[in-house]
N, C-alpha and C positions, 0 to 999 in steps of 0.2 A: 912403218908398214910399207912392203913394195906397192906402187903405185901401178904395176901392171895387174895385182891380186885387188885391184879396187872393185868393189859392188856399180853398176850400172848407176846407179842411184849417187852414191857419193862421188861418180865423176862428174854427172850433172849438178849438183848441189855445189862443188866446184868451181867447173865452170860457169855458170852462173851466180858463184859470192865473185869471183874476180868480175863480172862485167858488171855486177850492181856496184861494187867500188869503184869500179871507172867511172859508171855514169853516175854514183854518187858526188863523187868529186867533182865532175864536169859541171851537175847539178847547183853545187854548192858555186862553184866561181862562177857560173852563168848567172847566179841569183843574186852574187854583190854585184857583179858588172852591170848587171838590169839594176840594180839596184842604184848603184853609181848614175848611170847612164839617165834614168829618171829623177832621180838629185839636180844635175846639174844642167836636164831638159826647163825643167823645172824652175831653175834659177835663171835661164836665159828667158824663156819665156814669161814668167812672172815675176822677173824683180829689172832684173839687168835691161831688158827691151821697153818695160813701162819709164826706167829712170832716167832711159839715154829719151826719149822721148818730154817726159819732165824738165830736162837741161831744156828743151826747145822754147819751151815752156817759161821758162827761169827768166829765158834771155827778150823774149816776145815782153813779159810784163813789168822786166826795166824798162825794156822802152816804150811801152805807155807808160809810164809814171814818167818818164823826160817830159813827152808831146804832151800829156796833161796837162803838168807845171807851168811849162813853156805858154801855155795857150790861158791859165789862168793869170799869169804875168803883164799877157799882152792885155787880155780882157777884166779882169777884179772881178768876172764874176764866177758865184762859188759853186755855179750845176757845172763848170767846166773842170771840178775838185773830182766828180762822180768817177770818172773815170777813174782818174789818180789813185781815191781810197779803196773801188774794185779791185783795182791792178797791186794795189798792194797787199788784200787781203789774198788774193788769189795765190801770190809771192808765198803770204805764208801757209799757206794750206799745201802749196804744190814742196815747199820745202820741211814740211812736215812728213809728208807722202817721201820725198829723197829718206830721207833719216830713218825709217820704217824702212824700205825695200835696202837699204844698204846698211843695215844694220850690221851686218857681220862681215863689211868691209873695212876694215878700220881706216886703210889711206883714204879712199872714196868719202866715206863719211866725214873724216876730216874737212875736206875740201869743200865738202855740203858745207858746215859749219864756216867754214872760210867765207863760203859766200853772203851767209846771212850775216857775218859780220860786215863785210863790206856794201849791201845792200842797205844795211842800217845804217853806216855809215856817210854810205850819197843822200840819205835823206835827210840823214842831223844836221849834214854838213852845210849840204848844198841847197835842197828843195826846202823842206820845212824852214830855215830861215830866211826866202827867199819870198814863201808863201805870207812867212806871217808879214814881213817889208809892207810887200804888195796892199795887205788888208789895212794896213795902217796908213803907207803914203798914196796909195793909188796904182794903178796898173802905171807899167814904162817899159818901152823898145827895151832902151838902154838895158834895165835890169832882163829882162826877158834874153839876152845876149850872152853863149857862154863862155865863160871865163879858163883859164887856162888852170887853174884852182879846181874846177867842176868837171873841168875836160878827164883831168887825172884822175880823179876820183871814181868817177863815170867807168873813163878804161879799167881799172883795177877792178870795177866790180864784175865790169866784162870779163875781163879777161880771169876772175875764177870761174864762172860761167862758163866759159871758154875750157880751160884746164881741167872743169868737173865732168864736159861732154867729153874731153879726149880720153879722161879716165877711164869711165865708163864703157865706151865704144872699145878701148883696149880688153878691156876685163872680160867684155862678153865675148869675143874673139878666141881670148886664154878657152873661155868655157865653153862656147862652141866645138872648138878642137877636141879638147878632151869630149863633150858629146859622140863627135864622129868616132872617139877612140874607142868609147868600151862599147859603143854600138859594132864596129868592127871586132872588138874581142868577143862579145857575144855571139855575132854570127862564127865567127871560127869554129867557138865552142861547139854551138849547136850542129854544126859541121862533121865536127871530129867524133860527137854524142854520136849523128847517124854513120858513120866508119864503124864506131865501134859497135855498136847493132847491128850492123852487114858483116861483120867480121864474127860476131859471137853466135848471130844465126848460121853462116856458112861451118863455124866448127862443130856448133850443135847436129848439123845437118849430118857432116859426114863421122862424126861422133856415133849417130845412130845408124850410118850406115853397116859402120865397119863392124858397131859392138852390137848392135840390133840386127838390123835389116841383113845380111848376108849369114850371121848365126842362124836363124828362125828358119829364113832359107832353105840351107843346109837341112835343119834338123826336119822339116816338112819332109823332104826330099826323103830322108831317111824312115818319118813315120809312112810314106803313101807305099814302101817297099813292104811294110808289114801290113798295109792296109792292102794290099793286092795279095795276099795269100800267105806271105815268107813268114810267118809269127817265130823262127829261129833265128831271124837276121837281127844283129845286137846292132842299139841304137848308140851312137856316138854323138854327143854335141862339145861344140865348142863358144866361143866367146867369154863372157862374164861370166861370175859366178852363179848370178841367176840364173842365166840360159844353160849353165852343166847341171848344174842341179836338176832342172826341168827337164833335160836330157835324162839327167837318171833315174827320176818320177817315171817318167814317159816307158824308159826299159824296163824297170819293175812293174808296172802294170803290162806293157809286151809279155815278161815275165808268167803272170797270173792268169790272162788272160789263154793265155800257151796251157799251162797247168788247170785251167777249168773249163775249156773249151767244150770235153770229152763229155761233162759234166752238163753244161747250157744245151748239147746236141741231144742229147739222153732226156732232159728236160721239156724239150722242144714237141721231143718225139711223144712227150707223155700229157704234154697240152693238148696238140692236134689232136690225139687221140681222143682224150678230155671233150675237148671240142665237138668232135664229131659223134659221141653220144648223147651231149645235149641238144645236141642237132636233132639225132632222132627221137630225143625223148620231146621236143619240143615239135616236130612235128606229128610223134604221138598223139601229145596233149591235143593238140588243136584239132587231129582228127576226130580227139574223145570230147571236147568241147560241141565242135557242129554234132554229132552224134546224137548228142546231149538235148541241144538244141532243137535238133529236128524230131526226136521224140518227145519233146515234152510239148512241141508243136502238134506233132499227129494225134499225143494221148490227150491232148485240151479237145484237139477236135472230136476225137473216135469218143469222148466221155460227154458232149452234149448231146447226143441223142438220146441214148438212155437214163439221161437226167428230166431230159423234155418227157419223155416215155413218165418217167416215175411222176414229175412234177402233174402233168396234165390227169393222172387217171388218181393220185391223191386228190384234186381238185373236182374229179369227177366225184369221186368218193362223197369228197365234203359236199358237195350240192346236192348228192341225190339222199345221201342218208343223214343231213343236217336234224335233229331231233328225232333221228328214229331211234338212235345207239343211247348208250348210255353217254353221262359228260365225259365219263374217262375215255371214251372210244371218240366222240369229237376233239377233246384235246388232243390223242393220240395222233389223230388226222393231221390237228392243224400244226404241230408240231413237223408231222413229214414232210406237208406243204411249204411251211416255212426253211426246212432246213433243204430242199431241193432245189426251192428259188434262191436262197445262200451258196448254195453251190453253182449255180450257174452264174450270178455273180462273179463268185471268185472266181471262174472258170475264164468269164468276159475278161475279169482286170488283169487275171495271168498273162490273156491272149494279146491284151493290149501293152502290157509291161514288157513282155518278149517282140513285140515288133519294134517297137521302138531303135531306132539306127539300122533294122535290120530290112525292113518293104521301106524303102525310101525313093520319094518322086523327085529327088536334087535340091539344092539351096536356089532360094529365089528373092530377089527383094521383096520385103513384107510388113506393112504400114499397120502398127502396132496398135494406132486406134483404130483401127477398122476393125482389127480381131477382139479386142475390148470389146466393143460395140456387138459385135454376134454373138460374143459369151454373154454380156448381161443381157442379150434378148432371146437367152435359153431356160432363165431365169424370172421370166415375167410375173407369171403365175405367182412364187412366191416375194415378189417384189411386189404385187399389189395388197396380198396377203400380210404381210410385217409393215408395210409402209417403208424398205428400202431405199435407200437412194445410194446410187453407185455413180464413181463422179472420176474424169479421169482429165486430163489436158496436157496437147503439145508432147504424146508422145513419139518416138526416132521410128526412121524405117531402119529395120535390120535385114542381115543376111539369116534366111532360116527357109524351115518348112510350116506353111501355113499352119494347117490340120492341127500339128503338133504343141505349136504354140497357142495354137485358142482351145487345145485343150490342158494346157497347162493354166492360161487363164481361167479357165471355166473351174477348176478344182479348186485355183484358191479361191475364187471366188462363192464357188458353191460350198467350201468351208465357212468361207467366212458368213453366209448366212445360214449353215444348220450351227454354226456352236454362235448363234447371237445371245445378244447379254436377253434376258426374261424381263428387265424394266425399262427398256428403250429399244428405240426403232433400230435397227442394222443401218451403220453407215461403211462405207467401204471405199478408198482413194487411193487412186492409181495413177501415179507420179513417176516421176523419172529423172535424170541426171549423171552427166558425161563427167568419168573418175576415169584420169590416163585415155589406154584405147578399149575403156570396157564402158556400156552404157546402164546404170546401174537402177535396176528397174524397182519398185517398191509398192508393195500393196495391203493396204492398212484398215484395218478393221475396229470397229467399238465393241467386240464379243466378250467372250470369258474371258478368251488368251491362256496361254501357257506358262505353265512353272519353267523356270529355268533348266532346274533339273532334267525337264523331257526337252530342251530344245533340240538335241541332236536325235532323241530317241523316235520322235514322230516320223522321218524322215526312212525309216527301217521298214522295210515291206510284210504286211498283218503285223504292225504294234498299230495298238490302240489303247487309248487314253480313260473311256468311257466304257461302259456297258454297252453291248446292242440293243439293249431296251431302250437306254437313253438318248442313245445319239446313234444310226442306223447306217452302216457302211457295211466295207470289207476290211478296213484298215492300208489300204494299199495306195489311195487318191496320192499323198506328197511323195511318195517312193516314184509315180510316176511321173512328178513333179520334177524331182531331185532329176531323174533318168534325164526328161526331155533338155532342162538346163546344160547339165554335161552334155550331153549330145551336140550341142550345139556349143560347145565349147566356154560355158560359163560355170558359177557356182553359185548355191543359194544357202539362204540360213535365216537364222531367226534374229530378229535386234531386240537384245534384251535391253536396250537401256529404254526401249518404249514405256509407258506408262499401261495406259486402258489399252485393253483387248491386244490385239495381233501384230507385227508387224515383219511380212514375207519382205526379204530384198533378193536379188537374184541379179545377177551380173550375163549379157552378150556382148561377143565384142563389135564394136565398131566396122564397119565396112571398110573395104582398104580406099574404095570412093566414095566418102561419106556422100551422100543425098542429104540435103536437108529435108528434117522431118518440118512435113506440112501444119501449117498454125491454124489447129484445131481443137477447139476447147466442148467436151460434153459430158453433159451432167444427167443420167436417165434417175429418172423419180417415178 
């Protein structure tokens, strides 16, 4: 294959196996030479420098075992031996230790062996028959005097002593040098190792300059003529195969892009248009929404009077003509009366359902037991009645609007003691607890409680659960519950995994400068 038709890729893969073969190789000789080079650090330091030391040794405890001898000769007595038999054990301990580090010398070791022949020899010879003379005839100069017999013997043992230190002292010298050597071929190596990384980096470098960096260049140069308008000016690249290929990507979408332009403009034109109908239908909508809103505002209002009208003159009715009519004509009444006051009801919770977000006096900080605290004391009355107790503690200050929130309290509340259980007192607890930045509020009741099945349904503005005979509202109180929570940018629901009676949770979120809520704990009975 021509090697000018190479892929970008396979010249890199390339040049980079020849530099991993260099520095593999480099690798590998640097690793016997280290390898070498701590061998025979190795051997100078721990065998060769303890042994020439040892010689010192060698020669130091012949000659105490002379001056011993000599001094037992003079004297017969045998503490003057102590020395003598130390100096000799020591002899052979320290030529024990020779044999050991020069074990893989065979001349050197010989020489060791040389010496403990000739050591044993000055003492068969000369000392031990000399000692034992002494113990038998008595100390004497005379014997104590050396003889030219002991003199020789003496030198010869020196002088392997002698011959083992010169040994030695040569050998570590030998191995010293070659230290210096492959410590010097090492650095070489490592030397040549960074050449040849400054060398494979600089071809790598202009490697991408020439087949990279000035291709890309170019072809830039060439897409920013069609990015400026010209979408007929044909793209040309060069370089590698990769970068013409990518040149000719690059002109076929030029290409296509040429050929659906007409097509995206046309397009363009049929969005905006798009657009600007949903424009106006959506500020339709919104003018048909307030519309909406403000009449169902005026016909709440313009529909209490004529309710007050009808309620007040049934009422009259019923008072003045109580027992005069017949029962169907009193029921008839109290049927109107009832169903007048039901509608001014509904009328209230309508009015209040629709203000909600809408007559608003701004977010303010709002200390959650204080609003607890005014709700259960709107509630007194039937709190002395049922025997109640409403119990709350340590709950947060939040961002909200008063008003709204103690009337959101006041409902569950005022639920939870009309649907209370028939065989026990109403208990109700108002707890709280920080989940992420939402502070997740809870209030819990001992009542009937609710089927699963209606936990979402209660929340739906006039459902109700009950009869109006049985339980007396509008159906509307948790709608406006649900309302003020969103309003204030939370969510509520029902916790079905409760057991007995109720359990609202309802989520605000946290202040962006949390206040700590004040540690306040109260219990109304």
């Amino acid at each position: 294959m021509n090697p000018t038709k190479w892929s970008l890729w396979r010249r890199i893969i390339a040049l980079c196996a020849v530099v991993a073969g260099l520095l593999g190789l480099i690798a590998v000789s640097a690793t016997v030479a280290a390898g070498a080079n701590r061998a025979d650090t190795a051997k100078v330091m721990d065998r060769l420098t303890p042994a020439l030391v040892d010689t010192e040794v060698l020669y130091s405890q012949l000659l105490r075992q002379q001056t011993s001898a000599r001094t037992f000769l003079l004297t017969g007595r045998e503490s003057d031996l102590g020395t003598y038999r130390a100096a000799q054990q020591t002899e052979t301990e320290v030529l024990a230790e020779l044999e050991r580090l020069l074990a893989d010398e065979p001349d050197l070791l010989a020489a060791v062996r040389d010496i403990t022949a000739a050591t044993s020899r000055y003492r068969r010879e000369v000392t031990e028959p000399l000692i034992a003379q002494t113990r038998s005839e008595g100390p004497s100069a005379e014997r104590a005097t050396p003889t030219d017999a002991s003199r020789a013997v003496y030198t010869a043992a020196s002088d392997r002593i002698d011959t083992l230190r010169t040994g030695v002292a040569a050998r570590r010298d030998v191995v010293a040098a070659q230290v210096r050597s492959t410590g010097n071929t090492v650095i070489l190596l490592l030397v040549f190792a960074g050449i040849v990384i400054i060398v494979a980096g600089t071809a790598l470098a202009l490697l991408l300059r020439r087949l990279v960096t000035r291709p890309v260049i170019e072809l830039a140069a060439e897409v920013r003529i069609v990015a400026a308008g010209n979408y007929d000016h044909e793209i040309i690249g060069g370089g590698p195969p990769e970068l013409s290929a990518l040149a000719a990507d690059v002109d076929t979408m030029r290409r296509r892009i040429n050929t659906e332009l007409r097509d995206v403009v046309e397009a363009r034109r049929l969005v905006e248009e798009a657009n600007r109908m949903l424009e106006q239908q959506a500020a339709e909508l919104t003018r048909s929404n307030r519309d909406l809103e403000q009449f169902a505002y005026v016909a709440s209002h313009d529909l209490q009077e004529p309710l007050r009208k009808v309620a007040s003159f049934c009422q009259l009715l019923q008072r003045r003509y109580a027992r005069q009519l017949d029962e169907r004509a009193d029921q008839y009444i109290a049927f109107a009366v009832d169903g007048a006051q039901r509608m001014q009801r509904l009328i209230n919770d309508l009015l209040a359902f629709s203000r909600i977000g809408r007559l608003t006096s701004g977010f303010s900080d709002v200390d959650l037991n204080k609003v607890v605290l005014d709700a259960a004391e709107q509630f007194e009355s039937q709190r002395e009645t049922t025997g109640a107790e409403i119990t709350f503690a340590e709950l947060p200050v939040v961002r909200g609007e008063e008003p709204l929130l103690g009337a959101l309290f006041s409902n569950l509340i005022g639920n939870a003691l009309k649907f209370r259980h028939p065989d026990r007192a109403p208990r109700i607890v108002v707890d709280s607890r920080r989940v992420d930045d939402d502070y997740e509020i809870s209030v819990q009741d001992n009542g009937i409680g609710i089927e699963p099945e209606f936990a979402d349904k209660v929340f739906v503005i006039f459902q109700r659960l009950h009869p109006k005979d049985a339980y007396p509202g509008t159906g509307i109180g948790l709608a406006i519950a649900k309302k003020i929570v969103e309003y204030h940018g939370g969510r509520i629901w029902i916790d079905l995994s409760h057991g007995e009676g109720t359990l609202f949770r309802f989520t605000l979120p946290v202040p962006a400068l949390d206040a700590p809520a004040p540690l306040l704990e109260e219990s109304v009975q």
